[in-house]
C-alpha positions as CSV (number, residue, x, y, z in Angstrom):
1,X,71.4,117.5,206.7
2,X,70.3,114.0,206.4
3,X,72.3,110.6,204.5
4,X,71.2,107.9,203.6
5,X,73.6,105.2,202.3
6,X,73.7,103.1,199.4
7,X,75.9,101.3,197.3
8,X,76.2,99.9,193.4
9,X,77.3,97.0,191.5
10,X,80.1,99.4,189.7
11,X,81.9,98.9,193.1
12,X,82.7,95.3,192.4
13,X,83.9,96.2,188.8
14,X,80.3,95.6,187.2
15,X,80.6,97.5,184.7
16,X,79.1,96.0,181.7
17,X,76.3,93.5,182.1
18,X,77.7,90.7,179.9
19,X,81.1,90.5,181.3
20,X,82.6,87.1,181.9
21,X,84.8,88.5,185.0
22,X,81.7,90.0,186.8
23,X,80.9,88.5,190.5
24,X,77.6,86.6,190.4
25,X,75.0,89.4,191.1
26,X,73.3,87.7,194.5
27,X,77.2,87.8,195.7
28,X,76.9,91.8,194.5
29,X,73.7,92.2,196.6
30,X,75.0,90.2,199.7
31,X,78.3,91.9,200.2
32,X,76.0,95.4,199.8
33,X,73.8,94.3,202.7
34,X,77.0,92.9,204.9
35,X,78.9,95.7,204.4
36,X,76.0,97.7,206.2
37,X,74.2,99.7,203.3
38,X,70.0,99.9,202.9
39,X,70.1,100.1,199.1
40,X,71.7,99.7,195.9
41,X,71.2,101.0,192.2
42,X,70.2,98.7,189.7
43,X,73.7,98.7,187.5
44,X,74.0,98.1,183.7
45,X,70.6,96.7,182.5
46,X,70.8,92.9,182.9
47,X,73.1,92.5,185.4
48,X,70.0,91.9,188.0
49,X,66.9,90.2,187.5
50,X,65.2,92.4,184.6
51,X,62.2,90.1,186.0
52,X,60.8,92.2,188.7
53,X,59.1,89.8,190.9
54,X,62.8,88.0,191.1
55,X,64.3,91.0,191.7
56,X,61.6,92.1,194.3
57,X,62.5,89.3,195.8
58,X,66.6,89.3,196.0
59,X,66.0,92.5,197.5
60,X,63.5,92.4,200.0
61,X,65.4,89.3,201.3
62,X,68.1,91.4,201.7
63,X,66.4,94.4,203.2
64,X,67.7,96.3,200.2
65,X,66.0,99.1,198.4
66,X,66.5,99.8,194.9
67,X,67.0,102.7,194.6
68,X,68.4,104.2,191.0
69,X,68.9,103.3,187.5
70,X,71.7,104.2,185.3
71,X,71.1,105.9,181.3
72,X,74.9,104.7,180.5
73,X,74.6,105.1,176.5
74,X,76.0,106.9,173.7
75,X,74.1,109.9,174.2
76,X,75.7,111.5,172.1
77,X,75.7,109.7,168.6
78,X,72.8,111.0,167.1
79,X,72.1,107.3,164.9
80,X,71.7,105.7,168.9
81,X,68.6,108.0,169.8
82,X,66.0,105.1,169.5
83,X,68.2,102.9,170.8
84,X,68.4,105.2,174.2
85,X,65.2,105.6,174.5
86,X,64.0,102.0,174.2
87,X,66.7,101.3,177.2
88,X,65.8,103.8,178.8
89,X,61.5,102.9,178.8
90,X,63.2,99.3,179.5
91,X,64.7,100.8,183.0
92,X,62.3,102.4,184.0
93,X,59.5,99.6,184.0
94,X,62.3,97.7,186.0
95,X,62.8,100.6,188.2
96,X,59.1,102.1,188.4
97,X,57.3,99.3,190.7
98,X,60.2,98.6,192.5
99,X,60.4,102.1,194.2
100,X,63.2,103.5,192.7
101,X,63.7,107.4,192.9
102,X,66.5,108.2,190.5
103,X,68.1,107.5,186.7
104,X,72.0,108.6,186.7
105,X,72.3,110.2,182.8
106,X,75.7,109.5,181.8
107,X,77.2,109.8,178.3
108,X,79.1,106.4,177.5
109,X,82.5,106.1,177.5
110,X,84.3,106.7,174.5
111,X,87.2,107.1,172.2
112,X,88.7,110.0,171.8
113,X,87.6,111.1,175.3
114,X,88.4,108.0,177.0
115,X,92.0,108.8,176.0
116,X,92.0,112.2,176.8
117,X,90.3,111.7,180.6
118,X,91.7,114.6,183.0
119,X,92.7,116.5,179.9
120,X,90.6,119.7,180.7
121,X,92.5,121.6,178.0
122,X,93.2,120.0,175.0
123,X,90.1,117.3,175.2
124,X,87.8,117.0,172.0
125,X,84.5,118.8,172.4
126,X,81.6,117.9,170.1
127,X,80.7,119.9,167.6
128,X,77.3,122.4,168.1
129,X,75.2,120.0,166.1
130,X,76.1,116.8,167.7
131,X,75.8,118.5,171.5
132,X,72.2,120.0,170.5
133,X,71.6,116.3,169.3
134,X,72.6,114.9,173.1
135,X,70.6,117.1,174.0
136,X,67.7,116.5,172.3
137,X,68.2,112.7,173.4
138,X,68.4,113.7,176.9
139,X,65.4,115.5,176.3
140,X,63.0,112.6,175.3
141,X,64.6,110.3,177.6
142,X,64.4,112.4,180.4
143,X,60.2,112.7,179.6
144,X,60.1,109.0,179.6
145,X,61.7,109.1,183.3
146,X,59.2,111.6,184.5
147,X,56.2,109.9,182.9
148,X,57.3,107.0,185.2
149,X,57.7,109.0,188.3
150,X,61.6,108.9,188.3
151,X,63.9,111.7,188.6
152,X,66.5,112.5,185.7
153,X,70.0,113.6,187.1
154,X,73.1,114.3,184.9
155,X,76.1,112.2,186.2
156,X,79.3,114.2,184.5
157,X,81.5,111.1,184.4
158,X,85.6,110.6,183.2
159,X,85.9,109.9,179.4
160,X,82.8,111.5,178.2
161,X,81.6,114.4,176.6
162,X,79.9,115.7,179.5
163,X,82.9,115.6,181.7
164,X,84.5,119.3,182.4
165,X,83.0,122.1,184.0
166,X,81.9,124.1,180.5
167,X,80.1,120.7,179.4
168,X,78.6,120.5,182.6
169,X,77.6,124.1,182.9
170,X,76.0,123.9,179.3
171,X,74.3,121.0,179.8
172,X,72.5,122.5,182.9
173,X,72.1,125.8,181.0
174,X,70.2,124.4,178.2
175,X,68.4,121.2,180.1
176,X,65.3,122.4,182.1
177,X,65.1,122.1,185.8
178,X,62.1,119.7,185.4
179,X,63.7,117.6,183.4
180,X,66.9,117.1,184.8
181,X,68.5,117.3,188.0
182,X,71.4,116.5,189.3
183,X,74.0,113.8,190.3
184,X,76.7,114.9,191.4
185,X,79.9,112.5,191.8
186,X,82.9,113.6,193.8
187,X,85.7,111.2,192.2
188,X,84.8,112.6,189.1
189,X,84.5,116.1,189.9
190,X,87.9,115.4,191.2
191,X,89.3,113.9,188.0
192,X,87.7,116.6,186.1
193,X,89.9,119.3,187.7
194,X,86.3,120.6,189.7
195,X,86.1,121.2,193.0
196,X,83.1,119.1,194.3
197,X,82.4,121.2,196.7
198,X,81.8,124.7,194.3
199,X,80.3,122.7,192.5
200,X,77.9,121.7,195.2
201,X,77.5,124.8,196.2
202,X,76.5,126.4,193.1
203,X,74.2,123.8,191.6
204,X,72.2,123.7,195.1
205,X,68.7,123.6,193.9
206,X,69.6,120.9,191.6
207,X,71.8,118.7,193.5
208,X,68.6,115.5,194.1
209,X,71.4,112.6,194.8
210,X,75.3,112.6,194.9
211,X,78.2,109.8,194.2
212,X,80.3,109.9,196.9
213,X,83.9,108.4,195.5
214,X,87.6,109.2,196.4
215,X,90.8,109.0,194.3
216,X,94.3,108.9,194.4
217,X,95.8,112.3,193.9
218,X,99.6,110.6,192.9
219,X,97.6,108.0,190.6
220,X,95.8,111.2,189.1
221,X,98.4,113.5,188.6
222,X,100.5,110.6,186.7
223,X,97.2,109.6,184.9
224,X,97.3,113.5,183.6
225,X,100.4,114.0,183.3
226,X,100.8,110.4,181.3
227,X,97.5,110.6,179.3
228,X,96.5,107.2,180.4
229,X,93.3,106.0,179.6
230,X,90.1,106.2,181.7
231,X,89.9,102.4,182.2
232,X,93.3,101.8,182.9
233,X,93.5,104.2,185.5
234,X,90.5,102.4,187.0
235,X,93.1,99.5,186.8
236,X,95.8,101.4,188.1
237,X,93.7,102.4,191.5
238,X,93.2,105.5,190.9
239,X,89.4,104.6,192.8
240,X,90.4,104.4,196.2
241,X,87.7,104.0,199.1
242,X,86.6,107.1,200.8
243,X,89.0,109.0,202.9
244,X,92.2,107.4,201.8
245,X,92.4,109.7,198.4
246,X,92.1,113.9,198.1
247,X,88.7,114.5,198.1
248,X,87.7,117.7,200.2
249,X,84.8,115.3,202.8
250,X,84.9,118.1,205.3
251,X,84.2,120.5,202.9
252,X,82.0,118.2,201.2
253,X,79.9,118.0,204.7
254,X,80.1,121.5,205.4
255,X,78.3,122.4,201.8
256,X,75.7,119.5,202.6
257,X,75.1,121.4,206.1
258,X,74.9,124.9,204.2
259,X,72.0,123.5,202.1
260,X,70.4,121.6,204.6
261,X,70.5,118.3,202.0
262,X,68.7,115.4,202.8
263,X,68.4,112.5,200.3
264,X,70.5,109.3,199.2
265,X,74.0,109.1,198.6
266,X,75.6,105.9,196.9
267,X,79.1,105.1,197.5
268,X,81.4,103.9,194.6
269,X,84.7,102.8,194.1
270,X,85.0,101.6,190.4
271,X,87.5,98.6,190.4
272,X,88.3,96.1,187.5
273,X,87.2,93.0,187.8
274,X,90.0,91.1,186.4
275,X,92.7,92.7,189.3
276,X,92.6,91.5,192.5
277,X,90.9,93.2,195.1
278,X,88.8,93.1,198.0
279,X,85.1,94.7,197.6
280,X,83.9,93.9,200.5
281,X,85.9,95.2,203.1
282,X,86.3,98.4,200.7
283,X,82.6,98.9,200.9
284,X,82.9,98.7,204.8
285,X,85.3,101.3,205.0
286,X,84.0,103.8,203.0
287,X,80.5,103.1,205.0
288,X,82.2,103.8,208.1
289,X,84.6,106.7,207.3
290,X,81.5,108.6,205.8
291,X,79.6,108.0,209.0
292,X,82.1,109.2,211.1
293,X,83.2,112.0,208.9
294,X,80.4,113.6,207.2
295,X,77.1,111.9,208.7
């Protein structure tokens, strides 16, 4: 097994590019150098240089690689499918000449799942012609990855319709292994109700990259148990950084030994930007509890 460690704007509450409240991005990419990681991920489109000699230039002053892009759209609203696939050719001629290895597919955010996050049960599924239609999506905006030399990996992420473990299984069972790998992210396996660890484990030969982040098991059970919304549980802490929430990170290192990974991880802990906090020193601790823990 071999890490290596990187980090993303997310962890500093960039969520959306245009946000007032978001930290000016050469702040982002200082803190991710000082707090002792080699790379980052580009975050939402526009939130770093989209020129490429600029950014080329942020980073390498920074000894920073870049090393992903995120697909964070509505995937699954079949009236968006241009629309995805224009952001995602835009991505990838940002991500292609700098290096970058990886775009994180993730289904946006959205009412009614955002309300029902941690519901396993009861949460709305899409109906069979509006998942064949993500599909589809996926599909030609996965090509458009591969054509540039970038790997596709499905991210199942809180508050979307590829969340739980059926979604997740279908969507591996009817996305081909060339076109898709996968992401896989702990904190959200964890919100899920997965076990990141099985879920390692059984999606070995498509695991490329992983998310490592860590929440708050009391936050989480209230978040269930309350129905609160995705992003106010982000408000409510239920991101912690690593080692200080209920993720399995021993098991989590022994699966990584078992398959002998060796590739990038990124470190996350989604914040909002409008609560205080301290990114910085978060970012640090989660670097060094993973090299002493699982490295």
């Amino acid at each position: 097994m071999k890490l290596q460690l990187s980090n993303a704007p997310c962890s500093w509450g960039v969520e959306f590019a245009g946000n007032p409240d978001n930290p000016p991005w050469h702040k982002v990419l200082d803190d991710i150098r000082d707090a002792g990681y080699g790379a980052t991920e580009l975050g939402p489109l526009g939130y770093l240089p989209k020129d490429t000699g600029e950014l080329r230039e942020a980073l390498e002053s920074r000894n920073l690689k870049l090393l992903a892009g995120t697909l964070f759209h509505h995937l699954h609203v079949p009236s968006k499918r241009d629309e995805v696939l224009e952001f995602t050719r835009q991505s990838c001629e940002i991500l292609q000449p700098l290096g970058a290895k990886y775009m994180v597919v993730i289904d946006h955010v959205c009412s009614p799942r955002t309300e029902q996050a941690g519901q396993v049960e009861t949460a709305t599924r899409l109906s069979n012609d509006d998942w064949n239609s993500m599909m589809e999506t996926i599909r030609q905006a996965s090509r458009i990855c591969v054509d540039h030399g970038i790997m596709p990996t499905m991210h199942a992420h809180t508050g979307t319709f590829i969340e739980y473990r059926d979604e997740l299984d279908k969507a591996m069972n009817d996305l081909d292994e060339d076109l898709m790998g996968l992401c896989i992210d702990t904190g959200h396996c964890q919100y899920a109700g997965m076990d990141p660890v099985e879920v390692i484990r059984t999606y070995a030969p498509r695991v490329k990259y992983l998310h490592f982040k860590d929440i708050d098991a009391k936050v989480h059970q209230q978040v269930v148990d309350e129905k609160i919304d995705f992003y106010k549980a982000v408000g409510d802490g239920i991101f912690t950084p690593l080692g200080e929430g209920c993720v399995d990170f021993a098991g989590v290192k022994q699966v990584l030994q078992d398959i002998d990974f060796d590739g990038w991880v990124t470190v996350e802990q989604d914040i909002d930007p409008t609560k205080e906090a301290d990114p910085l020193r978060d970012a640090r601790l989660s670097r060094e509890f993973i090299e002493k823990a699982v490295m």
